[in-house]
N, C-alpha and C positions, 0 to 999 in steps of 0.2 A: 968315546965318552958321549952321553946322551944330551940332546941340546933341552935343557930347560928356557932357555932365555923368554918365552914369550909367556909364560904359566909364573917363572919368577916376577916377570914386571907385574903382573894382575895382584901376587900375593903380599907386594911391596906397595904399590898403591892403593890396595883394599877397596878397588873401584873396579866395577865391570860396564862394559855398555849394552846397549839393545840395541837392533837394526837400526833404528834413528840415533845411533851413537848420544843417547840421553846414558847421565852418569848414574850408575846404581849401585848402592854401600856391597862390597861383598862379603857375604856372611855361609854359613851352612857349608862350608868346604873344609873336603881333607888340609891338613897344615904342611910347607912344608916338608917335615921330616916324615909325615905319614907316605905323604908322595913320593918320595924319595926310597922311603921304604919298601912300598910297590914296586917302582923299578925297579932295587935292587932284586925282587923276587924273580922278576921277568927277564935280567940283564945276566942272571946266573943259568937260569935255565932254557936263554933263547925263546920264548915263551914269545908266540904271532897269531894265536887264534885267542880271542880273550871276549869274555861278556862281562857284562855292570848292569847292576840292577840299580838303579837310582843315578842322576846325573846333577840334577841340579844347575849351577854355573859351569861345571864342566870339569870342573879342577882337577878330579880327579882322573875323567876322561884324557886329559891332556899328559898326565904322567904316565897314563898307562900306553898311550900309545904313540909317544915322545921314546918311550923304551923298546916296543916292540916292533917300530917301524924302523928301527937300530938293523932288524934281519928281512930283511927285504919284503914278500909279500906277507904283508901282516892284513890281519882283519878282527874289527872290534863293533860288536854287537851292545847298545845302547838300548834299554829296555827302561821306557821313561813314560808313564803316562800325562804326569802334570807339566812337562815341558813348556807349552805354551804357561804355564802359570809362572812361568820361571824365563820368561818373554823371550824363550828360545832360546837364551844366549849362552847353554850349555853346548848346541850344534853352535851356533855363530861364532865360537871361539875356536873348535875345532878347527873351523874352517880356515876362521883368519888366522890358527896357526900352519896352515897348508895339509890338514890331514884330509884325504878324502876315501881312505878305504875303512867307514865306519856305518851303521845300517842304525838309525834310532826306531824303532818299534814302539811307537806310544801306547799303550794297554798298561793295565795293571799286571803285573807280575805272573800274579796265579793265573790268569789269561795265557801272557803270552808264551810262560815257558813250558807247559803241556803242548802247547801247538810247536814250537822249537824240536821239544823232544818227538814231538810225531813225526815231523820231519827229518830225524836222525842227524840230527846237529851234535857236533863235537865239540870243545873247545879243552883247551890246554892251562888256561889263566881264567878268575871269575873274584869279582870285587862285589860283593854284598852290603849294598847301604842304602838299602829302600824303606819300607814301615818296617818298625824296628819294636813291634809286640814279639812275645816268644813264638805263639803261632804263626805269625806271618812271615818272620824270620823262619821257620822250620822246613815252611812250604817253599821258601827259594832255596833251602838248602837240598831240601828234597830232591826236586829237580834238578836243581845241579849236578850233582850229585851223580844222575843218570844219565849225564851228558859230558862229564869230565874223563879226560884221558887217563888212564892210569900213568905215574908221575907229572900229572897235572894238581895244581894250589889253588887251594879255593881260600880267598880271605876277607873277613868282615870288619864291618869300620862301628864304633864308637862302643866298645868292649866295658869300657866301663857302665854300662846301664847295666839292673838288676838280670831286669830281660833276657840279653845278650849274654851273662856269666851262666846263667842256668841255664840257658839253651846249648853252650858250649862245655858245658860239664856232661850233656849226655851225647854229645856228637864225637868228641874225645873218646867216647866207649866204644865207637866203630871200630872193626878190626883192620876196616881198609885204609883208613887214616893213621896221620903220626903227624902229631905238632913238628909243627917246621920253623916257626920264630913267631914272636910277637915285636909290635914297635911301644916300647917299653917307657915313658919317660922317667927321667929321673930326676933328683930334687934339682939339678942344673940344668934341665929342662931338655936335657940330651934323651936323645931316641936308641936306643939300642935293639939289638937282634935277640936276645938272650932272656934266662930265666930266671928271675931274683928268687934268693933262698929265703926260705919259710922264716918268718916272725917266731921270734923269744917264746910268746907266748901259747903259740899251737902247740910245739913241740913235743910238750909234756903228756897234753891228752892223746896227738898220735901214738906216742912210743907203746902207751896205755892201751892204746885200742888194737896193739899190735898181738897181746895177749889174748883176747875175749875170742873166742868161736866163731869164725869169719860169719857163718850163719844168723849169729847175732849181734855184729859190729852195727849195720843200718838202725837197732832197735834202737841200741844204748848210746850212740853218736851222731853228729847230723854231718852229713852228708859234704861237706865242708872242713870237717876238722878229718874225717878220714881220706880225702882227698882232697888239699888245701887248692881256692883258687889261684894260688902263688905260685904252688908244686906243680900247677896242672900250668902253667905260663897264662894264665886269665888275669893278670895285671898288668895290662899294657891299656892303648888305645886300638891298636888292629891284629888281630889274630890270624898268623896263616896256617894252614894243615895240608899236608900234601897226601894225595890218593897214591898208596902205595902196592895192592892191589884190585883184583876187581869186589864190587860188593855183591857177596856170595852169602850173605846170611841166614840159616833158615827161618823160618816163618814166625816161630814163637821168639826170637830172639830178642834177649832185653837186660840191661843193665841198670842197676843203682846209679843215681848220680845227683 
């Protein structure tokens, strides 16, 4: 069983410190059941080589690699440029939970994962929750992308932004991915693995668009109702996808979404 004990006290006191152990409110962290959710991804698939793009207080760092250091030589790659703005105590947590097989690379993202990827870095696990535009988001998936193992999970944190649905509406159209779960909340504020079924109200215009000339469904429908973000698991808070083969696309390739 994976020790949460030092990540639960932080989310229970809603306090973090900085090197001078001064108290600071902690805010901008996965919840919980999001964390929870991660390791279950990592806990299933033995999952020891892992990157994050965004760290902040840590929180998330600390579930991810509270799980994967479950299988012995693990390693996890922190790509964090404003760390210091975040008075470091995303590593200082780390540390004073005893992890030390972790590398923080402070740069901006689109920096540093071109240079990762030139260096033929691999990894198997990748948590995405740095600038959160569509474009900025695409470029970390980008690369990622180019550095994940096949049955390796790539998954992104705060799925509810506009942002975030429309960017994962066209990364779902990959042919090397396949949704793997979302963390779902529900009205009892429970986190599930699973995909809630399409609202009352779609139903009618999908069935409808099920008739029309595929060639002409994108004119007469948005984009939305013929592939609902319900249908597609885009109702959660974190999205995983797992690389099921390699990305072999050719050049003109492109989907609606």
């Amino acid at each position: 069983m994976v020790n949460n004990t030092f990540v639960e006290a932080l989310l229970e006191k809603k306090i973090v410190h900085d090197e001078a152990l001064n108290e600071i409110p902690l805010h901008s962290a996965v919840s919980e059941k999001e964390g929870k959710f991660l390791q279950k991804i990592i806990t299933e698939n033995k999952f020891k080589n892992t990157i994050e793009i965004g760290c902040a207080y840590g929180v998330s760092s600390l579930y991810i690699c509270a799980a994967s250091s479950e299988y012995g030589n693990y390693s996890h790659t922190v790509i964090d440029a404003f760390q210091k703005d975040w008075k470091n105590v995303g590593i200082l947590n780390l540390k004073r939970a005893g992890f030390t097989s972790f590398e923080l690379i402070e740069k901006l993202s689109e920096i540093a994962l071109p240079q990762l990827l030139e260096k033929n870095k691999k990894y198997d696990f990748a948590f995405i929750d740095g600038w959160h535009t569509f474009d900025h988001v695409m470029i970390d998936f980008f690369y990622v992308n180019r550095m994940l193992e096949v049955g390796g999970v790539i998954t992104f944190h705060d799925l509810e932004m506009p942002s975030q649905k429309k960017l994962f509406r066209y990364i779902l159209n990959y042919p090397c991915y396949e949704f793997y779960g979302a963390a779902v909340k529900t009205s009892g504020g429970k986190t599930l693995n699973v995909r809630i079924k399409e609202t009352f109200f779609e139903l009618p215009l999908r069935l409808l668009s099920k008739i029309v000339p595929k060639r002409n469904r994108y004119e007469m429908f948005s984009a939305e109702i013929l592939k609902s973000n319900v249908e597609l698991g885009l109702n959660g808070t974190v999205l995983a996808i797992r690389k099921i083969k390699d990305d072999n696309r050719n050049w003109k390739w492109f989907e609606n979404f």
